[in-house]
Phi, psi and omega in degrees: 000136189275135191276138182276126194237175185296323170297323172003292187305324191097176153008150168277172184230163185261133182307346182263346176279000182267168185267133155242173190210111196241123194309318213310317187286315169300334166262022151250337178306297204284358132334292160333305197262341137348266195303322141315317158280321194300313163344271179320296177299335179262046172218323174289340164288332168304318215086018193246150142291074187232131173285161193250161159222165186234154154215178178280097154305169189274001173232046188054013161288208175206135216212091207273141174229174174256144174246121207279144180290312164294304176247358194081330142319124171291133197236132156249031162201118144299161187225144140276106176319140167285331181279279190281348179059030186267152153282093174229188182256124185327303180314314194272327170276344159076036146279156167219178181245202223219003169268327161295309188292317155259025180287139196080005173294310193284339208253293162351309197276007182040019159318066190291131166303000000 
């Protein structure tokens, strides 16, 4: 087989009509898809049923979400009921947090410290 040397080729040709092929895009593609499976594999060692979602960062990352089982929504935390034991999202499940809950209380009872 005859080796292709630079002249071969002909004419120059100009870098923006060539295809590129960039290290830098294959090792965020296999990151991307890494961080995905590991995802996936450590929610299936759990037992849990759960969907992964993505949305963009403004600086072309990506950015893993729970996808809530109940409404759909994207979540970056899920509950577990204590009573019933479902898998939601604060909103479906109608949690709140207990600092919430008792806020203004102490200021109602006209109690001064």
């Amino acid at each position: 087989m005859k080796t292709l040397k630079l002249n071969d080729l002909g004419k120059k040709v100009l870098v923006e009509n060539c295809q590129k092929v960039s290290i830098k895009t294959f090792i965020t593609n296999a990151k991307t898809k890494l961080k995905e499976a590991l995802l996936r594999v450590e929610l299936q060692h759990q037992n849990l049923d759960i969907q992964i979602g993505t949305s963009s960062t403004h600086r072309n990352g990506i950015r893993y979400w729970f996808v809530c089982p109940l409404c759909g929504r994207r979540a970056g935390m899920l509950y577990v009921h204590p009573i019933t034991s479902i898998f939601g999202c604060r909103t479906c499940l109608n949690l709140e947090y207990r600092s919430r809950r008792y806020k203004g209380m102490i200021e109602m009872t006209g109690i001064k410290g």
